[in-house]
N, C-alpha and C positions, 0 to 999 in steps of 0.2 A: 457380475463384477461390480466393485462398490467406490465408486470414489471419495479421495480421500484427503485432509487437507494436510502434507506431511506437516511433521514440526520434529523438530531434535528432544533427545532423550530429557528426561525433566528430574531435578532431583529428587531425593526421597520426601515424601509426601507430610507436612505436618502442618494438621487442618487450623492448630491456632494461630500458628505462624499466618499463613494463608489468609484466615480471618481478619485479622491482624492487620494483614498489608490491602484487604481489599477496605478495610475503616478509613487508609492514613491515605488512600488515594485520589480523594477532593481536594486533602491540603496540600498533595504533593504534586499534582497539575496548577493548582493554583501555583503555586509556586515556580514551576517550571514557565509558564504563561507570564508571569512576572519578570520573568530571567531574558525570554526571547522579547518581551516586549521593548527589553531597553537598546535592542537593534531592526524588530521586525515592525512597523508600521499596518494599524490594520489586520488583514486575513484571520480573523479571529477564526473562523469554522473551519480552516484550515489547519491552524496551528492544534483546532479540538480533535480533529478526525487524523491528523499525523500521529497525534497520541495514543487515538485510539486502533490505531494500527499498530503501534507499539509494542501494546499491550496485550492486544489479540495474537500476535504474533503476524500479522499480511503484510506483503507488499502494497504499492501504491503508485495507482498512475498519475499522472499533477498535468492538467491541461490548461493551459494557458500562454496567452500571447507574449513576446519577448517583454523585460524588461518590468514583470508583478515579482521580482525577488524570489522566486524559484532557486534557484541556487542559494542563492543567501539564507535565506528560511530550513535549508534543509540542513546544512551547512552547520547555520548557529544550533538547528537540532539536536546536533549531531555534538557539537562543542557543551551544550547546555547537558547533556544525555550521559557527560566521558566514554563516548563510542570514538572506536577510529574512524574514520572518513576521508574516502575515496571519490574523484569524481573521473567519468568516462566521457567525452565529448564525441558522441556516436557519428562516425562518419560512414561515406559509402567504400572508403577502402579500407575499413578498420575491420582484423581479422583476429577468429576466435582467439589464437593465441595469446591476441593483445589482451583479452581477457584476463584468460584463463593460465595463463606463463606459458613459458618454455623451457626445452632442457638443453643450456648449453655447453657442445663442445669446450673445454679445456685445460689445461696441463695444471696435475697434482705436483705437491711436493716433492714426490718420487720418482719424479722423471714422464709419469705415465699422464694418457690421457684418458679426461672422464667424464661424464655428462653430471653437470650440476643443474636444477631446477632453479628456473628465478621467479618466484609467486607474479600473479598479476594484480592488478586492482581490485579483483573482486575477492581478495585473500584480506575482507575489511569484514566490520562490523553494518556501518552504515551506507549504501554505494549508492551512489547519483548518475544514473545512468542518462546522462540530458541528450532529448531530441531520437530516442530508442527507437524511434522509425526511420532513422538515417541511416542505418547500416543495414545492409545483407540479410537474408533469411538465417542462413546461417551463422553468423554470429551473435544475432536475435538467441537463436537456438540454443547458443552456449552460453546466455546469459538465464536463459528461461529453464535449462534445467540446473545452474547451481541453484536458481531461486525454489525449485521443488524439490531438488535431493540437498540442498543441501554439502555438496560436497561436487569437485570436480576430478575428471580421470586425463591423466597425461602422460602419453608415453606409456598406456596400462597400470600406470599406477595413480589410484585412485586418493584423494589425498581433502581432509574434510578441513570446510570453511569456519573460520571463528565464529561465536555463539556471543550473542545474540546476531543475527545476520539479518538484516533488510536493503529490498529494493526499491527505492522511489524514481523511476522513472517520469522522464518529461515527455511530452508530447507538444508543436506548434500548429496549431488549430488551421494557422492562413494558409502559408503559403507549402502545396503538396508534392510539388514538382518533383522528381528527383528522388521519392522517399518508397520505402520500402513499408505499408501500412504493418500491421501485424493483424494476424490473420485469427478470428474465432477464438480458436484453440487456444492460443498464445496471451489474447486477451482474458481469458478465464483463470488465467495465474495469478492474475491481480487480484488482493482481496478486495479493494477499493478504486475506484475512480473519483478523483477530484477537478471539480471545475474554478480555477481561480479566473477572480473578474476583477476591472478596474477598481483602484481605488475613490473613494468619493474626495469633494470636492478637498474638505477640512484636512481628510490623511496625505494625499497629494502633496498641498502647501506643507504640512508635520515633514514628509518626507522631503521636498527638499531643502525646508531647512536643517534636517541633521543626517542629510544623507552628503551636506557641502559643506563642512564646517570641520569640527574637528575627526583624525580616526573613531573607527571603530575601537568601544573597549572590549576588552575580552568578559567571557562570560563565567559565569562561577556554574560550578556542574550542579546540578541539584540531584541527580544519582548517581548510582554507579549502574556499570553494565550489570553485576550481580545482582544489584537491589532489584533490575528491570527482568533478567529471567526469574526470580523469584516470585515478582506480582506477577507477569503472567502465567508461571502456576498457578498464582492465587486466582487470577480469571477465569482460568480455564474450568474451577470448581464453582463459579456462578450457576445457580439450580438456573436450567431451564421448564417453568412448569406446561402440562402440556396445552393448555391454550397458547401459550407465546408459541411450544412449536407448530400447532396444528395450524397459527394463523401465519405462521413462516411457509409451511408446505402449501399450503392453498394460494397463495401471495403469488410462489415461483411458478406451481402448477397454473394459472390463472395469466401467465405469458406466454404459453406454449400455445400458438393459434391454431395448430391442428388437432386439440385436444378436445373434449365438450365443457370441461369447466374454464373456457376463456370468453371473456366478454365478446361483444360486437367490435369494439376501438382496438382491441386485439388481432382482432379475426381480418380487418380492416389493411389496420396500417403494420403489426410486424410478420416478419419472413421467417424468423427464430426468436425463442426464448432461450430462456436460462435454464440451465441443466442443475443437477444435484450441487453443486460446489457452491450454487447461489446461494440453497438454503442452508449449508453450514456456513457459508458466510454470513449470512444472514444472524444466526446463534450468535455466532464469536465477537460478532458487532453489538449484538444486545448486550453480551455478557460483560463487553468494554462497556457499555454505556452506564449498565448500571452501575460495575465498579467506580465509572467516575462520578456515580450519586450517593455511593458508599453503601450499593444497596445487594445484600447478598440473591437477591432474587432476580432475574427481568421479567419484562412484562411485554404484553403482547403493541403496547405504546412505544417501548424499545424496539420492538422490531420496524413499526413504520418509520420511526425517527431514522434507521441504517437505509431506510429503504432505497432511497435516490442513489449514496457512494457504493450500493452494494448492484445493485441494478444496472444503473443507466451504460455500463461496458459489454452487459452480457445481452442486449435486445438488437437484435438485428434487424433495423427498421426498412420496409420498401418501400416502391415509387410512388403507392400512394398516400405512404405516412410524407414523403416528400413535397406530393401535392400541396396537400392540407395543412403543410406547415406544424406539421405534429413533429414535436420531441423528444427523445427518449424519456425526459425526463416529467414533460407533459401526461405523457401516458400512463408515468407511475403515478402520478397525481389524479389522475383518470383509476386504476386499479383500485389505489389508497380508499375513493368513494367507493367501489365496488366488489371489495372485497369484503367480509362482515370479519368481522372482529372474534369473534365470541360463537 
């Protein structure tokens, strides 16, 4: 059995084209970066690694304490992008339905009655699933398979999501009470994991002075949704040569502690590694990275550079990586020295 990362059907294939949009790709993040910056403050690696989820085509999980612009950020993305955008404030009573729609009871023009569907929020392009570990297993569920098929079934009739379609879920790091974690499996549908931190002292003061002052302006789109399924065809055609892959397979293979190619700090401190979907994650993050250096090839230096947002969700660390004060992200930094390159 072969795992697999889906994505929705891609148009007919024309390699100049493609070439073409992976060149204009520097200018056309620059520019996007310029658009969000005239309402986001700061998060710069975040606003680089949203893009490059974009473009790869993954979801994204955004970990972060209340009140680092998580919403706003995704939001203005979303406005900057010309995608629709949807936001879900996940609670513990909120059910699949609310998702996913419903079909309701009621009376046609002809006297009769009839079930009519009413789409739910995730019938968007862009959806903000904030705080994804507040609700239910099961409505996790029916969020986590539109995000892999692609399409939702209701009433037996199954009925597919607008294109381009992503997930940026939130997550709040403090306080656990009450939340329903998501579990391994679930976490592995994310292409990325993001950790937003405070801003420094200089953005802070930036931000409240134009976060109190006059509205927000609105934002001038710098694509279209077309233009963005386009490029990432055009990504998706980034050569990957076999050093970048052989140093991708070694990488994931090299977090599996029960394996013989895992280090000591492995064998140590995690429980589980990452499975296959790491390292096509792993590709598709290169293959963003170099498009956003305008570079028709990656390199096995693109693979390190994904390595932290593609990782640090899939290691299941134990109680003595807890001892030690080891972090997932510690530990890839640990690998990164000990994995060879080449």
């Amino acid at each position: 059995m072969t795992t697999s990362l889906a994505a929705p059907p891609a148009p007919t294939v024309n390699a100049d084209a493609d070439v073409e949009f992976l060149r204009e790709t520097p200018a056309l993040f620059a520019r996007l970066k310029a658009e969000l910056g005239r309402r986001i403050v700061g998060q710069d690696n975040s606003v680089r690694d949203l893009f490059l989820a974009l473009i790869a085509q993954g979801h994204c999980l955004m970990i972060g304490v209340p009140g680092l612009a998580k919403t706003l950020l995704v939001k203005s993305l979303a406005e900057a992008s010309d995608l629709t955008f949807r936001r879900i404030q996940f609670t513990p009573d909120l059910m699949p339905s609310d998702i996913t729609g419903s079909e309701i009871l009621e009376d046609t023009v002809d006297g009769r009655r009839g079930f009519r569907f009413t789409a739910g929020p995730v019938f968007t392009q862009l959806l903000l699933a904030d705080e994804v570990n507040r609700a239910p297993a099961k409505t996790q569920s029916a969020l986590l398979e539109a995000m892999q098929e692609y399409h939702v079934t209701v009433a037996g009739t199954t009925r597919a999501l607008p294109q381009p379609f992503f997930v940026l879920a939130t997550q709040n790091p403090i306080e656990q009470e009450g939340t329903y974690p998501l579990p391994e499996a679930q976490l592995d549908r994310f292409m990325f994991c993001l950790n937003l931190d405070y801003p420094n002292a200089a953005e802070e003061e930036r931000i409240l002075q134009e976060t109190t002052g006059a509205p927000f302006v609105p934002l001038t789109p710098v694509f279209t949704a077309e233009a963005l399924i386009q490029l990432q065809r055009a990504v998706r055609r980034v050569h990957v040569p076999a050093s970048a892959a052989q140093f991708a397979v070694r990488l994931v293979q090299a977090t599996r502690p029960h394996t013989s190619e895992a280090p000591a700090v492995v064998k140590r401190c995690l429980q589980w590694g990452a499975g296959p979907r790491a390292t096509q994650s792993l590709a598709l993050a290169a293959k963003a990275l170099a498009a956003l250096d305008g570079r028709l090839n990656c390199a096995a230096e693109d693979i390190a550079a994904a390595a932290k947002i593609v990782l640090r969700h899939r290691l299941i660390l134990n109680y003595r990586a807890e001892a030690d004060k080891m972090t997932a992200d510690k530990l890839i930094d640990e690998l990164l020295k000990t994995v060879k390159w080449a």
